[in-house]
BALO-440838 format. One record per residue (C-alpha): residue in three letters; z, x, y. Coordinates in steps of 0.25 Angstrom, whole numbers, plus 5000, padded with zeros to 4 digits. Each point is the difference from the previous one (the first is absolute). Example, Ala and Ser with C-alpha at 12.3 -4.5 7.8 and 13.67 -1.06 7.14 Angstrom:
<recs>
ala503150494982 ser499850065014 
</recs>
This chain:
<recs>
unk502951435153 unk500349904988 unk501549975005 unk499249985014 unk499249894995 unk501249954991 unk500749995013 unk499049935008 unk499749894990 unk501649984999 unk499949985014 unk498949935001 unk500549914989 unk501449995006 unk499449945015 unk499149904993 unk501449974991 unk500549975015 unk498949915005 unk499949924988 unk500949915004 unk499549975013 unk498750004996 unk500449894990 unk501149915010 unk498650005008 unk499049904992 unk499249925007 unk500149855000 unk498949974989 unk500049845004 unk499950025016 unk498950134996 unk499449974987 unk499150115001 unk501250104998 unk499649984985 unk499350104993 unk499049974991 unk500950024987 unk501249915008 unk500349875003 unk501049945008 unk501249944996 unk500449865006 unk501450025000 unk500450165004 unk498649985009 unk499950134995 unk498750084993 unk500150024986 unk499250054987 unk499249904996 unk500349954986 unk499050014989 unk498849934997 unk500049894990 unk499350044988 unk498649935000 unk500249924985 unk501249925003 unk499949894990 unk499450004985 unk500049944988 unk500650054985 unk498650044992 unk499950034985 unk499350134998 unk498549995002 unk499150064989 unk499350095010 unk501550065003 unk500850104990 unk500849914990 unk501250014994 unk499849994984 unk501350094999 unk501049985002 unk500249855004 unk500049965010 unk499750115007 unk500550154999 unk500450015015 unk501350065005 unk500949915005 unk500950015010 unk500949865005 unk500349884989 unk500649875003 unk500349914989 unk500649864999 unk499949954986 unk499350054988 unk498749925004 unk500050025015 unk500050155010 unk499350095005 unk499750154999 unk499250095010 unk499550154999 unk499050105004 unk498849985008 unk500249845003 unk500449984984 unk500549855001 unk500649954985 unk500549834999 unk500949994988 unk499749854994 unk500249944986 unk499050084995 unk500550115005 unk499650095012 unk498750005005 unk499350095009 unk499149985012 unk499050085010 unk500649975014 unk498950105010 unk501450065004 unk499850154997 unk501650035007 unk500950024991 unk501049904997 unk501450044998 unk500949895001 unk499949854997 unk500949875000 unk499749864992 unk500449905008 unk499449874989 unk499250034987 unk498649995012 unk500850075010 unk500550145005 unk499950105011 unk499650154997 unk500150135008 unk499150125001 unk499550145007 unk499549985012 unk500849915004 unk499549884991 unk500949875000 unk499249904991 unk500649844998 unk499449974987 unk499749844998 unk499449934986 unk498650105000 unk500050045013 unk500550105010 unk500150035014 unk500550115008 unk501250005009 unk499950085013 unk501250115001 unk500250095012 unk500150124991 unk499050094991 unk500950054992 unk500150004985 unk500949884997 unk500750034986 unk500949874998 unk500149865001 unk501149904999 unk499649845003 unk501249915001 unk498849895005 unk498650005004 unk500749995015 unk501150114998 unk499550154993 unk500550135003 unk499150124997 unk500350164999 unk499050115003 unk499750145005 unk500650055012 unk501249915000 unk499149885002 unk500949864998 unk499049875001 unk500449855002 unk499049934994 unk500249835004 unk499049905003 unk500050035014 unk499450144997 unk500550144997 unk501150085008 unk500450134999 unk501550044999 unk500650125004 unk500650064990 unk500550135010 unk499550094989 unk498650084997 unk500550014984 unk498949954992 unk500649864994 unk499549984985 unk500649884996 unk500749895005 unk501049894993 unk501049885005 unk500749874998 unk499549955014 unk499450035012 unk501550065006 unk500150094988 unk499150094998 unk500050134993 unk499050105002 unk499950154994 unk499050125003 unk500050165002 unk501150095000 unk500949924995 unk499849885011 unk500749854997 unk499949915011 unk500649865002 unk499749895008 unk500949895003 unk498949915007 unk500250075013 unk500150144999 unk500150124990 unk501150084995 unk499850144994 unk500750024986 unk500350154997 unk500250014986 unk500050164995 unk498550024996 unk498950045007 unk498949974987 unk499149915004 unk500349844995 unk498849934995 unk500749874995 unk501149915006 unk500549864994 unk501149915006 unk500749914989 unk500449855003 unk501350034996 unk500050125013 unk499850134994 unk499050085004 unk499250124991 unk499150105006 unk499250104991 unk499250135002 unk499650144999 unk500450104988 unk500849894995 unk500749965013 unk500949864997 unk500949935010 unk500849865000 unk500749925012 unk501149924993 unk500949955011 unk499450075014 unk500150154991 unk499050084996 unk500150084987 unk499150104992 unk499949974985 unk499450094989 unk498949954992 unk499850104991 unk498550065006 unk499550075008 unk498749955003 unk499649925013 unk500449845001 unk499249925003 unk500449874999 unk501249904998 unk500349864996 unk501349934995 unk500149874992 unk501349944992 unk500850145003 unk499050074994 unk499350125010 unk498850064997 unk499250115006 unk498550064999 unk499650145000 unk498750095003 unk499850034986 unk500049874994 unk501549994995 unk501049895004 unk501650005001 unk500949894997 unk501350005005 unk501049904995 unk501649965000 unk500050135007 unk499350114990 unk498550055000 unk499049994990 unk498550054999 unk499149884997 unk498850044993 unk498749955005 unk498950084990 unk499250045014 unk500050135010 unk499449915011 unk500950005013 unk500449865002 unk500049985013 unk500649875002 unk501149894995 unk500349874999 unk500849894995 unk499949844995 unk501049924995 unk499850064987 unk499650155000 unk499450125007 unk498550025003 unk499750155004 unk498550065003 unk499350135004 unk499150084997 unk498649974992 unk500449845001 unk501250034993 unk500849864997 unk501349994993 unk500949894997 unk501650024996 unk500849894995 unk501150105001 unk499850044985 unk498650044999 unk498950045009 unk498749924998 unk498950085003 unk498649915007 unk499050075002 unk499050074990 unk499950154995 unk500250105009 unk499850144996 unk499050085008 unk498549994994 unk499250125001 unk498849954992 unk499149894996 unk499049964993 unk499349894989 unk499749984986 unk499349894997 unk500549885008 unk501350075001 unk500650085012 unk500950114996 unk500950075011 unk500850124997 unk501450055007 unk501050115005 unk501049964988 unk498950004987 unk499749865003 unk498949934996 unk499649875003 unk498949894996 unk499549905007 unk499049884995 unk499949925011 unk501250025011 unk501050024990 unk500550134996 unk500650034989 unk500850144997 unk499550084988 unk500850114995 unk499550125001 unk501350074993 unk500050095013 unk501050025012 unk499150115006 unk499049975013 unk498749954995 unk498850035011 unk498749964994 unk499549914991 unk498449964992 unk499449974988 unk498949964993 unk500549874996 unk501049904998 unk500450084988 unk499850145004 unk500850035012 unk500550145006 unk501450025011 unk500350145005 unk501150055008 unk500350135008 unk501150044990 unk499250014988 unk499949874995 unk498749944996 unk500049884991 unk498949914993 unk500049844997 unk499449964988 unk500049845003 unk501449984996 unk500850135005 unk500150125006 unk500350134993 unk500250135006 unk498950114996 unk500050145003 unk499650075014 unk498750075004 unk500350055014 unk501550025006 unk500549885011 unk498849914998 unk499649925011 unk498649944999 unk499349944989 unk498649944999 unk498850004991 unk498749924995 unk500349964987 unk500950024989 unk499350144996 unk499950055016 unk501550005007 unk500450095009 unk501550045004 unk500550105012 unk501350055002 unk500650135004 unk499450135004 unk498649965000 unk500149964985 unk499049914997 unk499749934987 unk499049924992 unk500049904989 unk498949994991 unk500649884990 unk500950094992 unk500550145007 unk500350025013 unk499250135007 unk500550095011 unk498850035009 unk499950105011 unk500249945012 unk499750125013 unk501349965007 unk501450044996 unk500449885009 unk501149914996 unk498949864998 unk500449855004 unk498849925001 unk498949984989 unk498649915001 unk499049994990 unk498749955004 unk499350014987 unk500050104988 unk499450115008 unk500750005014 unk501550015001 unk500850025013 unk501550065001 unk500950025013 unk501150075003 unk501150105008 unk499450095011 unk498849905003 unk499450054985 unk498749914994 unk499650054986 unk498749924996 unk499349984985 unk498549994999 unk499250044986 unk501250054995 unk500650105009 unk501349995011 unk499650075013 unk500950015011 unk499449935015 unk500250055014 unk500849905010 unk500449995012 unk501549974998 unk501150094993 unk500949875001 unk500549934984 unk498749914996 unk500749894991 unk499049894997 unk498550014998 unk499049904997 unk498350024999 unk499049905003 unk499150084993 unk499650164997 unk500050045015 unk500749895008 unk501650004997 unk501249995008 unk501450094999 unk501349975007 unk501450065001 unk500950045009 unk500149995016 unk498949905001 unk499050084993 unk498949944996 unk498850104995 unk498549934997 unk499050074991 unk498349975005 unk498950094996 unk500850104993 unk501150045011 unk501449955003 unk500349955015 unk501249955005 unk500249875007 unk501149935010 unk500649904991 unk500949985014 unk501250024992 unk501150134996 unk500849934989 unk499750044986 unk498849934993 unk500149974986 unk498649934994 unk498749965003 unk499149924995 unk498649925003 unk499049904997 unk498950105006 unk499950125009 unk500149915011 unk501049934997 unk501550074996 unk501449975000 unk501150095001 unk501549984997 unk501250095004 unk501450015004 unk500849885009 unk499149904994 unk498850055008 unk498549964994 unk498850055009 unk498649944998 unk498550085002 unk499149915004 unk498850065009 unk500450134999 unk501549985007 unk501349994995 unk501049885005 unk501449934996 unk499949904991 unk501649935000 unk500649974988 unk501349965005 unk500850104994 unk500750155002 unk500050014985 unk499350124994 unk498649974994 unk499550114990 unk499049944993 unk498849915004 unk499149944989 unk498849904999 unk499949894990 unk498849915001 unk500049965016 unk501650035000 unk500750125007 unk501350034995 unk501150105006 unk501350044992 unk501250075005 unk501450025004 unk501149884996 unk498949954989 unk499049975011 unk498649934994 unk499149965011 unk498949924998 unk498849995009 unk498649914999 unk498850085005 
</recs>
């Protein structure tokens, strides 16, 4: 009966294979019978035939550059903004461009780069400066943005595809690469697709003019346009190329997956070795130097034919190149900005290292890090403070500018006494909370259930009913403490005994924070977010399924919650909603200070926010 039925729909399949060419050769004449359209066609003028129609423009074509408003998520760190960024274009030292995730639109000036809010939520990947005012950028969904002194306006493109590349040889002559083997014209008269008689995605595109054109994309694609067709290169790989360049002295350099490294010198393609295996990204050539990004932060230099590993002191991918008259400028991950002068690499942006904790002393804030950092900041400027640890530091509190505690999950806990830190023994094993009252009431959490209090002099274990590995700790006041942890475990203090609650949830709680003795608020993994009233733990729809990190609040009806992929959700009236930040980065930890909000995370991200 199955080979039957496998039989007939060959069959059937086959006919239909038969008649689709006549029912094809068959349109009607849309101009003489307009109604021949369907409602998702229109008619083409010049075949008179019905076609898809082609998609909507978006509703905000224009906008202005605007500085981040204080209602919005800030950047405090690092500066300008901690955004991935994806395409750079640079002309001088003083004048370029940079674009990135979720409409990230950097202008690089004397005083460096700046950063601005755009309304654009696309990603951009791809930009090219046409002036120090002027440059066209690329993006998902189709996106082609012309970029004039502190505006922007869309250009309309036949395509929604994810445009990856850019190269402008003037305002009226830009080619563009994308998904799909999308090739664009962009000129004054408007936007033109090309066929590129491939389906290859195109990641990058580079040329000396508009009839010599290199672009590279998936299994091993290198493409060529001569100004009237394109002309398929083989060349041996099949690894995806991510990055192409084309000298003014004619040779051509393509770069890509697992270390993949080809040059054209005189029409022939060759592989090269560059001594990694890790995925390029990116290529640039200046003076008969060539140099190459990766996915892991380390650049390769190749010159007078040998190759050397450039050290750049960062593991964030840089996703793009460029070149000036007198160096390099690469960019990527967390607003990652390097110059090289083809000696040394000039790092421009501010700390990076992934913050897991904040909190103030005084009118100090402190943040602490994945690699032992700590950092001060008085005012917006931070300042590194040797802790004398390489290990990942998750928490941090104290009673006051002098008298400040760090823990981490392998054993470290560390105390400042106003001048430096000093490691001290531990009470619990892989510490990960710590909070308290005062500087005779502290409370640390760590593995197992362990749970520990400080009374001014010795550390105390206390019983704590779970045998849960704890994440999250708020005290509320000296009588009422809360912890969270794996398998949807609460363990909460009151006149002086731990007792283990009933929830709703056996998911990871990771942060928790209490408005007062009965009304508090976990969060952890897979959207969870549990709420505690009258006694009882219920569960509500945050709307989310990534991991959530914090939470804290100003009242019981009015909490914020931080997680994974830069996403913060606001309670107010009793529902959960988005609140955008602008970011994918990894928020762990929200704290309050005075009427601020502040987030820290992934790539040294401090978010600043006034309520």
């Amino acid at each position: 009966m199955l080979k039957r039925s496998l039989l007939g729909f060959l069959v059937v399949a086959g006919c239909d294979g038969l008649w689709s060419g006549f029912k094809h050769g068959v349109a009607e004449n849309c101009v003489q019978t307009p109604s021949a359209c369907g409602p998702t066609e229109h008619c083409n003028l010049e075949t008179e035939i019905c076609e898809p129609k082609p998609p909507e423009p978006p509703t905000n074509t224009e906008g202005s550059f605007l500085p981040c408003a204080e209602s919005d998520f800030c950047w405090n760190n690092p500066k300008p903004s901690g955004q991935t960024l994806l395409g750079v274009s640079v002309l001088s030292s003083q004048s370029g461009f940079a674009v990135g995730e979720l409409g990230a639109l950097w202008r690089l000036s004397s005083q460096g780069f700046s950063s601005f809010r755009t309304g654009i939520t696309d990603d951009l990947h791809g930009v090219a400066a046409l002036s120090p005012t002027d440059a066209i950028a690329v993006g998902a969904n189709g996106t082609v943005l012309r970029i004039s002194q502190s505006r922007w306006s869309r250009a309309f493109c036949p395509t929604t595809a994810t445009l990856f590349g850019v190269v402008a040889f003037s305002s009226s002559d830009a080619w563009i690469a994308g998904d799909q083997g999308t090739v664009l014209h962009l000129t004054d008269d408007g936007c033109q697709k090309i066929s590129s008689s491939t389906e290859a995605p195109l990641y990058a595109v580079s040329g000396r003019s508009s009839k010599d054109l290199w672009f590279v994309g998936d299994t091993g694609t290198i493409l060529h346009y001569d100004g009237t067709s394109f002309s398929l290169h083989p060349t041996g790989t099949q690894e995806t190329l991510r990055g192409v360049h084309a000298t003014p002295t004619g040779d051509v350099y393509a770069v890509g997956h697992r270390g993949t490294f080809l040059r054209n010198t005189n029409g022939t393609w060759s592989l090269s070795n560059p001594g990694t295996t890790r995925d390029l990204i990116a290529v640039a050539e200046k003076n008969g130097v060539v140099l190459t990004t990766s996915s892991l932060g380390s650049t390769h230099r190749l010159e007078s034919g040998t190759w050397k590993l450039q050290a750049t002191q960062t593991d964030a991918r840089l996703s793009a190149l460029t070149t000036t008259p007198t160096d390099f400028w690469a960019v990527g991950d967390y607003g990652t900005t390097f110059s090289f002068d083809g000696i040394t690499f000039a790092n421009r942006t501010g700390n990076q290292e992934t913050l897991n904790g904040i909190f103030s002393a005084g009118q100090d804030l402190w943040v602490v890090g994945d690699k032992g950092g700590t950092y001060r900041a008085t005012g917006t400027t931070w300042q590194a403070v040797s802790s004398g640890m390489k290990f990942p530091l998750w928490a941090i509190w104290g009673a006051s500018p002098t008298d400040l505690w760090a823990v981490g999950p392998t054993g470290a806990v560390l105390r400042y006494n106003g001048t430096a830190w000093t490691t001290t023994s531990t009470p619990v094993p892989a510490p990960r909370g710590i909070m308290g009252t005062a500087a005779n009431n502290i409370y640390m959490v760590g593995q197992a259930g362990c749970i520990a209090r400080w009374d001014g002099t010795t550390w105390t274990p206390e019983t704590s009913g779970t045998t849960a590995d704890l994440f999250g700790l708020w005290v509320v006041d000296a009588n009422n403490v809360y912890a969270v942890g794996t398998s949807g475990s609460i363990v909460r203090r009151s006149a002086g005994q731990w007792k283990a609650e009933t929830t709703p949830k056996n998911t990871n709680l990771l942060g928790v924070w209490a408005a007062d003795t009965d009304n508090a608020f976990a969060v952890g993994e897979q959207g969870t977010v549990l709420r505690r009233k009258a006694g009882a733990w219920i569960a509500e729809s945050s709307g989310v399924t990534i991991s959530l990190w914090s939470v804290v609040g100003t009242s019981a009806s009015a909490v914020w919650v931080a997680g994974a992929q830069g996403s913060v959700l606001q309670n107010r009236d009793g529902t959960w909603k988005p609140f955008p930040t602008f970011t994918r980065n990894d928020l762990f930890q929200l704290y309050l200070k005075g009427g601020t909000l502040h987030a820290v995370g992934t790539g040294g991200t401090v978010l600043m926010k006034t309520l």
